[in-house]
N, C-alpha and C positions, 0 to 999 in steps of 0.2 A: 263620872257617875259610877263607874266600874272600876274598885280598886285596884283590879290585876293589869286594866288595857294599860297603863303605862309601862309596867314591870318587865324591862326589859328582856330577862331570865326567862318572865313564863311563854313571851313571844316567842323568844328563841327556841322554848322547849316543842312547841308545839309544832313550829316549824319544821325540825328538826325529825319530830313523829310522822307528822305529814309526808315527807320527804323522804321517809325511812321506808312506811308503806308505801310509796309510787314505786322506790326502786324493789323490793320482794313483787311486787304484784308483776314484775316483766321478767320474765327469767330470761337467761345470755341462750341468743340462738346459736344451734348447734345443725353443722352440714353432715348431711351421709350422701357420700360420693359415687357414683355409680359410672363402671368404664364400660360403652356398651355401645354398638354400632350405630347411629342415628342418620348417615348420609350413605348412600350406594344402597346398593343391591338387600345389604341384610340390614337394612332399618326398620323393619318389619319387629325384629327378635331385640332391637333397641327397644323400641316405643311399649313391647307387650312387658320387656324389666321395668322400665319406669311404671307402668301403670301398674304393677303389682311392688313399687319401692312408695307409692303413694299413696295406696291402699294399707298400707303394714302403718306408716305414720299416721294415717288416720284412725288407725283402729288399735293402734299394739303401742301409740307413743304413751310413756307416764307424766300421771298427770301434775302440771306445775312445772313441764318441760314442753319446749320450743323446737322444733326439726323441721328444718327442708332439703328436698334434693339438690344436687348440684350435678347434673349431668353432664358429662363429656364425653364427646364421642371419637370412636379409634378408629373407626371405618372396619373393624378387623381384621388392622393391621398390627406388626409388633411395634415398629419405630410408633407408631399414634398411640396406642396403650401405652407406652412409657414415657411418651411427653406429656402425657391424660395425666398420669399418677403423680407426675412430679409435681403439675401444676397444684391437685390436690392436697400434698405434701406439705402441701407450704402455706397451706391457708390455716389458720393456728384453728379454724371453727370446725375442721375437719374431723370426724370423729368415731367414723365406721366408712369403710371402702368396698363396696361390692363391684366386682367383675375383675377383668374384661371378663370375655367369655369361653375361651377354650384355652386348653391346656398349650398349645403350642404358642401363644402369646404371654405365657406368664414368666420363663426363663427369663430374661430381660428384667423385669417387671419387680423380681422380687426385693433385692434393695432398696426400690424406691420409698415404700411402705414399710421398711422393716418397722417404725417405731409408733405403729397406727394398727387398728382392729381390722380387719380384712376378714372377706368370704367369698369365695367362690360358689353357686350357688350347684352348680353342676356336678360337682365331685362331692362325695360323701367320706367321710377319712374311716378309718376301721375301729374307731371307737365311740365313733356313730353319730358326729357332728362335721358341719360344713367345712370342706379342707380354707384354710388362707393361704395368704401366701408364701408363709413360711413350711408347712407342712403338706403342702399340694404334691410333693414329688411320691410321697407314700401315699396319698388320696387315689392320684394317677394309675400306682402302679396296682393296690388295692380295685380297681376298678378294671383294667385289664387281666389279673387273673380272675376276676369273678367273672366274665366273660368265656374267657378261657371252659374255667367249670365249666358254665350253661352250656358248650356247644355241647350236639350231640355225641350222645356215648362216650363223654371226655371223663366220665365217674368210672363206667363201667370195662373199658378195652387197657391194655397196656400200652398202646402204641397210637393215643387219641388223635384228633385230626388240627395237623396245626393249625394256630393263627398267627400269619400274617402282617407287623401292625406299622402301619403308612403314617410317618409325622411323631415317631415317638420322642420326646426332648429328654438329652441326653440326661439331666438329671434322675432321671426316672428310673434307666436304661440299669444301674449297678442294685435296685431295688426290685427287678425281678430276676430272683435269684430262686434255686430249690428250697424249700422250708418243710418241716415235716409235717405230712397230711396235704400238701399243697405241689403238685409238680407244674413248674413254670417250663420244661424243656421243649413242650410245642408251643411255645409262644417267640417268631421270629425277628426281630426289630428287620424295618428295612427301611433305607436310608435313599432320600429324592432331597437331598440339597444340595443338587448341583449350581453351577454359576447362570445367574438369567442369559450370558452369551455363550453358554457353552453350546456346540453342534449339539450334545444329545439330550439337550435342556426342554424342548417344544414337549407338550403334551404327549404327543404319538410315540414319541423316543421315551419316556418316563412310563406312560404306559406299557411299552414294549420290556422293558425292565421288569415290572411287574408280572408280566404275562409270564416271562420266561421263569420266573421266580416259584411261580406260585403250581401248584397240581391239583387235580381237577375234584381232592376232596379237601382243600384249603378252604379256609373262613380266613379274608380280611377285615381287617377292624382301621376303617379311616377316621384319621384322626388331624390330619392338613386343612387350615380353613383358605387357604389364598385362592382366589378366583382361579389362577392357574392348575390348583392343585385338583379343582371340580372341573378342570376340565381334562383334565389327565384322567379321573376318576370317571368319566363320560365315556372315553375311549376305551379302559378295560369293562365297564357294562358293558360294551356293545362289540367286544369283540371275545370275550368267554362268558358265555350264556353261563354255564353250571357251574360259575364262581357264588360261592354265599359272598354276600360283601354287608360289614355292618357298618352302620355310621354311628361317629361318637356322642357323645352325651350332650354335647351345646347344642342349640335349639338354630346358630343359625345359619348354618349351611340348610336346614330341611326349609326353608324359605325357598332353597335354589333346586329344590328337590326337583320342580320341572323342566326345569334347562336342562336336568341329568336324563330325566325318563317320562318325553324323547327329549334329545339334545341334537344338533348338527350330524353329530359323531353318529350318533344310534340311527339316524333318519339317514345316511348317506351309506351305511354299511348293511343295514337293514329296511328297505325299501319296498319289498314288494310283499303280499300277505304270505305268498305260496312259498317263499326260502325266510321267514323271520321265524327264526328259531326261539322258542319256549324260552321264555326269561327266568331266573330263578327273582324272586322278587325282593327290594333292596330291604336289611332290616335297620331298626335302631335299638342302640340298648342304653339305655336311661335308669337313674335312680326314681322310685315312688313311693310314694306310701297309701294308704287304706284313705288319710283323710281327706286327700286332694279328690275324691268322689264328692265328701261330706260339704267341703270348699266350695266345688264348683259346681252344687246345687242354689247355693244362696248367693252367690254372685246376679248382679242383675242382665248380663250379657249371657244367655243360656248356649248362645253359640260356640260357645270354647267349650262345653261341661265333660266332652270326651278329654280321657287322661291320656290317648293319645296325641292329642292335637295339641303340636308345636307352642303355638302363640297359647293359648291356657297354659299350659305345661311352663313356660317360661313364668307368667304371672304369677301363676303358685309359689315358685321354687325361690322366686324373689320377693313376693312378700313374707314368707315363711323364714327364709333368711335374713330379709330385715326385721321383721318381728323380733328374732335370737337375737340377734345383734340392738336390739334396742331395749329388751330384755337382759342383755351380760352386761350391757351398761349401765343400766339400773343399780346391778348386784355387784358394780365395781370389778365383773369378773367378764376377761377379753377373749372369752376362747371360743364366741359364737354358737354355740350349744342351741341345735335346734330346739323349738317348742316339745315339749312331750305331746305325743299321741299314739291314739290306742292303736293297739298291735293287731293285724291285718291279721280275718280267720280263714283259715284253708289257704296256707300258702302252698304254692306246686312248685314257684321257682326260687333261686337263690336268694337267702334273707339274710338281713346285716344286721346288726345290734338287735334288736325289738319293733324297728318301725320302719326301717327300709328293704325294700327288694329291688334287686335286677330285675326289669323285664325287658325283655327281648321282642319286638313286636316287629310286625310285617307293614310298609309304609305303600303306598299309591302315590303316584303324579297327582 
């Protein structure tokens, strides 16, 4: 009846259309990798990165693109972060890597990923986007002298009060150096990698190390994630009350914050009300910005909205980082460039490019 139904040409052609449209109408999925604690003690600070890397793809992915997460968990530790990364390495769908999560697990870590997008969501680099893994060691050390500045009177005396810094990776270690307008010479490295069988390896003896190191107008800046390292860190709270001690940027040692304060350590050495000596109280210092207020008004869990608090504070910093990262893929361009946002008014403490500040905040059990 239909001259065309037998036309072999125009079946084929059509065919051919049909078949043309199904495959554009599914685009190729594409994984973003996330290295992040999900078993022990700090799966707390895993689960609040995945729900802010799931939140960015639901809201920051473009449209006529496919993403999901692929999460692996390091416990973190170094050796699991870098069997995490390689696994990822190698799945060809891979296509942005966020985490682990502190600086002392990344040494290791960096080869895996050289020839992939990466972000560390924690370190901020000095020209005002998320460090990766290749450029984390001047992220790092950029973050330790901004510290440095913030303590007190470190702008204004000649002979300012050192800091301290517990767990620095030696990459870091030839990047703080003097630079002009910048003095890095109260900033101490000290070094606790001894052997796990060594006699003065236990907690107490690591501690004691520290005590002897440090004078009683020192600021330490801890930067050790290994459960042993929190409890070394347990033993000097609780044995020099008028140590300032800060902790670092990653969000998940302050999960363990009450094992620190009290801890065995503090409860055995400090016992009764009438000799428990005035604590000085632990701080942290962390990158922020003005919008993570703006964020975590319209989040439907109102219980994180403080920019203090850990678990928010993690979610923010990883959907903001996935957003960039989903963002420079777009643009073809890999260097994970945070989102623009406006510039925070009345700033008192140390600011970085136009959207980020150090703040230095005082923490509770």
């Amino acid at each position: 009846m239909f001259g065309w139904a037998g036309d072999p040409r125009l079946v084929g052609t059509l065919l051919a259309m049909l078949l043309a449209g199904c495959i554009s109408a599914t685009p190729p999925v594409h994984k973003i990798g996330l290295v992040a604690p999900f078993e022990g003690q700090h799966r707390p600070a895993g689960y609040a990165a995945l729900a802010g890397l799931r939140l960015a793809i639901a809201e920051c992915s473009p449209p006529q693109t496919a993403w999901v997460p692929l999460a692996l968990d390091d416990s973190y530790q170094p050796g699991a972060s870098q069997r995490a990364l390689a696994k990822l390495r190698v799945d060809p769908a891979t296509r942005l890597i966020l985490g682990p999560f502190s600086p002392a697990l990344l040494p290791g870590a960096v080869t895996e990923v050289a020839d992939l997008a990466t972000s560390i969501p924690f370190l901020i680099h000095p020209q005002g986007h998320f460090a990766t893994h290749q450029d984390w060691p001047a992220a790092l050390a950029y973050y330790i002298t901004t510290v440095a500045q913030a303590l007190p009177g470190a702008q204004q005396t000649a002979t300012p009060a050192r800091l301290l810094v517990v767990g620095l990776p030696p990459a870091t270690l030839p990047l703080l150096t003097d630079t002009p307008g910048n003095n890095t010479a109260n900033i101490v490295p000290l070094a606790l990698d001894l052997p796990p069988d060594a006699p003065d390896s236990t907690p107490q003896a690591q501690a004691d190390t520290i005590l002897h190191a440090v004078a009683p107008s020192d600021h330490l800046l801890w930067l050790t994630p290994s459960p042993a390292g929190l409890d070394t860190l347990a033993h000097v709270y609780a044995q020099q009350p008028d140590l300032t001690i800060i902790l670092g940027p990653d969000t998940a040692q302050l999960h363990l914050l009450a094992q620190i304060v009290p801890s065995p350590a503090v409860s055995s050495l400090v016992d009764t009300a009438e000799n428990k000596p005035a604590r000085a109280p632990l701080y942290w210092a962390y990158w922020a910005n003005a919008a993570y207020t703006t964020w975590s008004q319209v989040q439907p869990d109102s219980a994180h909205a403080s920019p203090n608090d850990p678990t928010g504070y993690t979610t923010y910093l990883f959907y903001m980082a996935t957003c960039a990262g989903l963002q420079a893929q777009t643009a073809g361009n890999l260097d994970n460039r945070p989102l623009a946002t406006d510039t925070p008014a009345g700033m008192s403490t140390v600011e970085i490019s136009q959207t980020w500040e150090l703040r230095v905040v005082p923490l509770q059990p």
